[in-house]
C-alpha positions as CSV (number, residue, x, y, z in Angstrom):
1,X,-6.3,234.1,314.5
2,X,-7.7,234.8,311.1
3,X,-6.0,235.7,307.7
4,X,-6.7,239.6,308.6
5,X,-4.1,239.2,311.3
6,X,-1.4,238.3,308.6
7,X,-0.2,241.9,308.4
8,X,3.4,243.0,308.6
9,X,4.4,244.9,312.2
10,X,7.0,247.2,310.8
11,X,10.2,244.6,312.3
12,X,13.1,246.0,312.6
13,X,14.8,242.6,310.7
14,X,14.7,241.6,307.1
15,X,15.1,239.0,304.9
16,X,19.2,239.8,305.3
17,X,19.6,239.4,309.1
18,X,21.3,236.8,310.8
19,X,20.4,235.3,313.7
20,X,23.4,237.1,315.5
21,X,21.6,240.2,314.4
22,X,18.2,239.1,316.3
23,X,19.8,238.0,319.0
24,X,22.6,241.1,319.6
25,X,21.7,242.9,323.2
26,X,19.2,239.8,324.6
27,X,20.0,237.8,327.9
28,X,18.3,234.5,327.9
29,X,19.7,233.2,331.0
30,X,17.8,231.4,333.2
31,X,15.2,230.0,330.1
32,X,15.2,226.8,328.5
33,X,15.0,226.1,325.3
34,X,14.7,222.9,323.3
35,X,15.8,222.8,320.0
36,X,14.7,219.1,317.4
37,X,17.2,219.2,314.4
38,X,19.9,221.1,316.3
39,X,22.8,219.7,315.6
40,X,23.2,221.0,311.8
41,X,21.8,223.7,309.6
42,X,19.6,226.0,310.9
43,X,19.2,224.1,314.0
44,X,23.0,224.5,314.7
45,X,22.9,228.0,314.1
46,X,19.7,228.4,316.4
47,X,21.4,226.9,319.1
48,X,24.7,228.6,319.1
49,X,22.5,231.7,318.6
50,X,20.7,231.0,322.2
51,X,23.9,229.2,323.9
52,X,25.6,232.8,323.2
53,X,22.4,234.3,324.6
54,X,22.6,233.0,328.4
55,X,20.1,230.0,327.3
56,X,20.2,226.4,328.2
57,X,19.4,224.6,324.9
58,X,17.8,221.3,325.0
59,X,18.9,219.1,321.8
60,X,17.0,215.7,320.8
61,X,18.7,214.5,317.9
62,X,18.6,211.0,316.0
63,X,22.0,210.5,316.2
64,X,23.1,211.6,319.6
65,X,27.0,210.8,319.0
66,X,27.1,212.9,316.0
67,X,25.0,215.4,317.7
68,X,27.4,215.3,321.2
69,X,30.3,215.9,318.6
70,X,28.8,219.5,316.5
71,X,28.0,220.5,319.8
72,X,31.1,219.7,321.8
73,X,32.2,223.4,322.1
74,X,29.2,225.3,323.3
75,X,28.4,225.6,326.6
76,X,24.7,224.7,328.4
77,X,24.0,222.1,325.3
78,X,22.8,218.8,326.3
79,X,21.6,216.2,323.7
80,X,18.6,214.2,324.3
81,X,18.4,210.6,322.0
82,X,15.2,211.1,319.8
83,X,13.9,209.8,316.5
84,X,10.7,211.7,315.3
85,X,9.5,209.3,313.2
86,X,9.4,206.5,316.1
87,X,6.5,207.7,318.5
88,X,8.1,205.6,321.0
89,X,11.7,207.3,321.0
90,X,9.8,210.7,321.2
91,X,7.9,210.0,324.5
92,X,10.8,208.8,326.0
93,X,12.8,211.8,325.0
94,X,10.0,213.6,326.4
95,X,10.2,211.6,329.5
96,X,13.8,212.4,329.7
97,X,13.2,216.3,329.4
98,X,11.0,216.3,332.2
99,X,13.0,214.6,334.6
100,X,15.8,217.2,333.6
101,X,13.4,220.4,333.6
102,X,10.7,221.8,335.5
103,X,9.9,224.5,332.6
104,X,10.6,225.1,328.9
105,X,10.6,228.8,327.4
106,X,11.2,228.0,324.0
107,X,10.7,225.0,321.9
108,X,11.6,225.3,318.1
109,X,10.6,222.5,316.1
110,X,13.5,222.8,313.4
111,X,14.5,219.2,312.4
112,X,12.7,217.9,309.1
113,X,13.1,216.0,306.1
114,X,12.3,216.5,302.3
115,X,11.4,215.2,299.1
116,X,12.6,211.7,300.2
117,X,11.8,208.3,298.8
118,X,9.0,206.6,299.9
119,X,9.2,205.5,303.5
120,X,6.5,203.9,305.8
121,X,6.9,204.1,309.4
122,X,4.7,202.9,312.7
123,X,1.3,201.7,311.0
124,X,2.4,202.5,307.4
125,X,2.4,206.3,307.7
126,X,4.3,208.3,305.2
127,X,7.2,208.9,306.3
128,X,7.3,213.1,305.6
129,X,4.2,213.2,307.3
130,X,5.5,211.3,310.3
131,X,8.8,213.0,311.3
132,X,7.7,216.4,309.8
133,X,4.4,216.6,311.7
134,X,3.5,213.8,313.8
135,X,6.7,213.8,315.6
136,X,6.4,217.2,316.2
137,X,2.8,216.9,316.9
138,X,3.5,214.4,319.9
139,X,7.0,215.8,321.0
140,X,4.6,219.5,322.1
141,X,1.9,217.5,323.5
142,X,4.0,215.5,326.1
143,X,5.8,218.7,326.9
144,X,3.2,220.8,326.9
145,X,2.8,220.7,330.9
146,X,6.0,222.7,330.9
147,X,5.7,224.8,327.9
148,X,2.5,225.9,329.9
149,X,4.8,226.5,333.2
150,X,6.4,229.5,331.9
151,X,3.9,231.1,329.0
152,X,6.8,229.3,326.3
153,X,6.8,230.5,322.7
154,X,6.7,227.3,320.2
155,X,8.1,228.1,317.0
156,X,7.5,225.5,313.8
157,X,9.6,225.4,310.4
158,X,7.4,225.0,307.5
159,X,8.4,226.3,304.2
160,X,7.1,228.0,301.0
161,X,6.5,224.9,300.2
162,X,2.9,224.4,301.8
163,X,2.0,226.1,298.6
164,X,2.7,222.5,297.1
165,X,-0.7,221.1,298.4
166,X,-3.4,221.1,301.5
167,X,-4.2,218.3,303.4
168,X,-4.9,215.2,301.5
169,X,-7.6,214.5,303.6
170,X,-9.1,211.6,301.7
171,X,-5.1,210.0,301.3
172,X,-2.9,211.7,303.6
173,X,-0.3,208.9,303.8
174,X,-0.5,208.6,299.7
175,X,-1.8,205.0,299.4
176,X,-2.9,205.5,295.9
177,X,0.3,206.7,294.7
178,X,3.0,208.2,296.1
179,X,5.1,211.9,295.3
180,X,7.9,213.1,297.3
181,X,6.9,216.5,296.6
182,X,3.2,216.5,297.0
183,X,4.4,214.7,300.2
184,X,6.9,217.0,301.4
185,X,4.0,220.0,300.5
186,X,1.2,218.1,302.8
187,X,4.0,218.1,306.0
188,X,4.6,221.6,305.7
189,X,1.3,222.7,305.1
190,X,0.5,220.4,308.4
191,X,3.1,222.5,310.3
192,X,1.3,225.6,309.7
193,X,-1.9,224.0,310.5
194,X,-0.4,223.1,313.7
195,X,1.2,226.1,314.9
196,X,-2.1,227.7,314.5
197,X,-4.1,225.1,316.9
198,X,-1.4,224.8,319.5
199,X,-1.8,228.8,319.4
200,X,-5.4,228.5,319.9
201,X,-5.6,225.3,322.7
202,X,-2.5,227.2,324.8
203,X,-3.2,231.3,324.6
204,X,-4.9,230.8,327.8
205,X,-1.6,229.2,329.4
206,X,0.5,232.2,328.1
207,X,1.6,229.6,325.0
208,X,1.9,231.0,321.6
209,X,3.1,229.1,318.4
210,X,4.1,230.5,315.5
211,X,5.2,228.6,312.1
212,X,7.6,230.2,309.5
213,X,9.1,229.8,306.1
214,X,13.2,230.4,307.5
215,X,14.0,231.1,303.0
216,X,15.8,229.6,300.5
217,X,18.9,227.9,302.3
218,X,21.1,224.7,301.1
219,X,21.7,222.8,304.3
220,X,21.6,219.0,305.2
221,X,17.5,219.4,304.2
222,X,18.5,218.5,300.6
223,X,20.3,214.8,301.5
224,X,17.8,213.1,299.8
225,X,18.0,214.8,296.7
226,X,20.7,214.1,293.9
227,X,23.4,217.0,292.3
228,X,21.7,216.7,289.5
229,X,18.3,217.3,290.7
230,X,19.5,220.8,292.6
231,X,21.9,221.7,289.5
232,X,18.4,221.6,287.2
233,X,15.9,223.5,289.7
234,X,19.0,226.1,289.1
235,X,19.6,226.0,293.2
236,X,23.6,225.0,292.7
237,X,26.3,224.1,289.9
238,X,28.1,221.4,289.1
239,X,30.5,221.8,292.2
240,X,27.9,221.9,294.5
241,X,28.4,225.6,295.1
242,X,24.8,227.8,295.6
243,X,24.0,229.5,292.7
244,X,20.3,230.4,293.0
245,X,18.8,233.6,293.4
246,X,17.5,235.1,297.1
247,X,19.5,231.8,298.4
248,X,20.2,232.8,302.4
249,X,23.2,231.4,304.3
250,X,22.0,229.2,307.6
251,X,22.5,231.9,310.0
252,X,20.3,234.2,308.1
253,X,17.9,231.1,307.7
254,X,17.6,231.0,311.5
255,X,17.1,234.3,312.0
256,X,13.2,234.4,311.4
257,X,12.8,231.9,313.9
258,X,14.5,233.6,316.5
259,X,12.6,236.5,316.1
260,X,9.1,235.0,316.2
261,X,10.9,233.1,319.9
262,X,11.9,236.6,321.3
263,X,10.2,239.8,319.6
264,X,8.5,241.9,321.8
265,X,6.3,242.9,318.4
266,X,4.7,239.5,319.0
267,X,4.0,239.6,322.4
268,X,0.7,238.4,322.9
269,X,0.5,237.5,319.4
270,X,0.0,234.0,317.8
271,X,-0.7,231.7,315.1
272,X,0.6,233.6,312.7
273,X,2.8,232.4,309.6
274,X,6.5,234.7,309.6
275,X,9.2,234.9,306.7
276,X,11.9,237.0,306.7
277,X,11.5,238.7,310.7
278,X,8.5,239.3,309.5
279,X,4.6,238.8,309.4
280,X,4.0,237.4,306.3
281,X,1.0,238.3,304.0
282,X,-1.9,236.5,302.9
283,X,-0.6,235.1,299.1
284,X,-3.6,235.1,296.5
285,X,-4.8,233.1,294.2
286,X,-2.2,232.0,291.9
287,X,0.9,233.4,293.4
288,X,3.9,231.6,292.3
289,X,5.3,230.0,295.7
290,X,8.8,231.8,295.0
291,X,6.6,235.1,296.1
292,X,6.5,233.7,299.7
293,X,3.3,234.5,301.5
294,X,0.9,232.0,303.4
295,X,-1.9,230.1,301.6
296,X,-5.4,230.4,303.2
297,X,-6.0,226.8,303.4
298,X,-3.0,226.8,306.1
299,X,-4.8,228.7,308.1
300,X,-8.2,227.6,308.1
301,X,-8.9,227.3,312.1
302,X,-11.5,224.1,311.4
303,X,-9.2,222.3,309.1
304,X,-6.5,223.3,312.1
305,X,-8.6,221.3,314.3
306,X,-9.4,218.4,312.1
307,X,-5.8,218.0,311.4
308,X,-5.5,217.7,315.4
309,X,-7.7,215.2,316.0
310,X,-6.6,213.1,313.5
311,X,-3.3,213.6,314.7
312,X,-4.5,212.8,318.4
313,X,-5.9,209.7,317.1
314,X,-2.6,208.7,315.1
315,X,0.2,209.5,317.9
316,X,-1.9,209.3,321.3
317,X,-1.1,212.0,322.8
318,X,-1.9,213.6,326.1
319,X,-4.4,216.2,325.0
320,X,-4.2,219.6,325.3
321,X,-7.8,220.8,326.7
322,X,-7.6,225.1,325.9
């Protein structure tokens, strides 16, 4: 994939569809999909999305009980203990979804955190970086035998924010000085990053990964941060009511990450960064991030691949030989 395949494909979907409006007309049954982050936001609304489709949805979740009771009225859920930022919890979750299914058609890599206080976790990583991407990064791996059983689509949430910053090659885990931002930035732009080497390793296997930017959507994302932090970037008021402009509702959030798991525009298509059912273009120097777009640096192959081994080298994972 290279930045002259970031062109739009003339979707039928915009920024205003909702993931009932992908999804209208398709039958799913019979494919499996798993679904990290499912139980709230835009994972909730991806899941009830595919349950309505036919699907059997998947659901690892960090707290299962509270997961068990969002999904208690939807038929062909099943919840899956995981915690993405303890490598151990994810390979037994992995373990766990191969002992329960000889396939996977869809895996959408929605869960995530943002602009948190500093955490460490496992060795001393940094803790965005950890459950954002290396969670992720390890959960694919160990399913990848049966995402490659069925030619599976792998869809990642990133975010506008990748414009934030590339890697930090020198300081990924920011030793020197830590910024929730900066580090919230790094994990998204690794999401990208990865989307576009799992495309790469797996397009022989029939897998194809795409990452996307789902908009501008207050959901449980923003825990970490205070009222008054989202009242002064203009996103709500005082009441916690959303205020800011081009602000989608979680169903419309879901929406482009439904289309990159079922368009037939995309068939045989991959790597590529999406925002609003839609291709997204190649942003240029200098863009402000609220223009959307994809920067270049997320989709450098060879800093793709150096980000994979040195996320091989971090989690262990099985690798994936393309």
């Amino acid at each position: 994939m290279t930045t002259n395949d970031q062109q739009p494909l003339g979707s039928p979907f915009s920024a205003a569809s909702t993931a009932e409006d992908v999804t209208a007309g398709l039958d799913l049954s019979g494919r499996t999909a798993v679904v990290t982050g499912g139980y709230s936001g835009l994972g909730l609304e991806t899941v009830r999305a595919l349950g309505a489709a036919g699907a059997r949805v998947i659901v690892p979740a960090r707290r299962p009980d509270v997961a068990r009771a969002a999904l208690r009225h939807l038929d062909g859920c099943e919840v899956v203990p995981m915690d993405l930022a303890d490598l151990d919890s994810v390979r037994a979750a992995a373990a766990r979804i191969a002992g329960a299914t000889d396939r996977i058609d869809l895996l959408f890599a929605v869960a995530g955190v943002m602009a948190t206080p500093e955490r460490r976790v496992g060795p001393g990583w940094e803790g965005q970086f950890a459950a954002n991407h290396l969670g992720h990064f390890l959960l694919a791996c160990e399913l990848y035998p049966l995402l490659a059983a069925c030619g599976a689509r792998v869809v990642v949430n990133s975010s506008a924010g990748h414009a934030l910053t590339d890697i930090r090659w020198q300081d990924p885990h920011f030793r020197t000085g830590y910024d929730k931002w900066l580090a919230y930035g790094q994990s998204k732009t690794a999401n990208v990053l990865f989307a576009a080497h799992l495309d790469a390793l797996g397009r022989a296997d029939g897998v194809r990964a795409f990452a996307l930017h789902p908009g501008r959507i207050i959901t449980g994302l923003q825990r970490e941060m205070t009222l008054r932090e989202q009242i002064d970037r203009g996103w709500v008021d005082e009441h916690g009511a959303v205020v800011g402009a081009g602000f989608k509702s979680a169903s419309q959030g879901a929406a482009t990450g439904l289309w990159a798991a079922t368009s037939p525009l995309l068939a045989g298509r991959g790597g590529l960064y999406l925002e609003d059912c839609e291709v997204a273009r190649v942003a240029a120097p200098g863009d402000p991030m609220d223009d959307g777009g994809v920067r270049p640096y997320a989709l450098d192959p060879d800093a793709a691949a150096r980000l994979w081994e040195l996320s091989l080298a971090a989690t262990g994972a099985t690798p994936i030989t393309g």
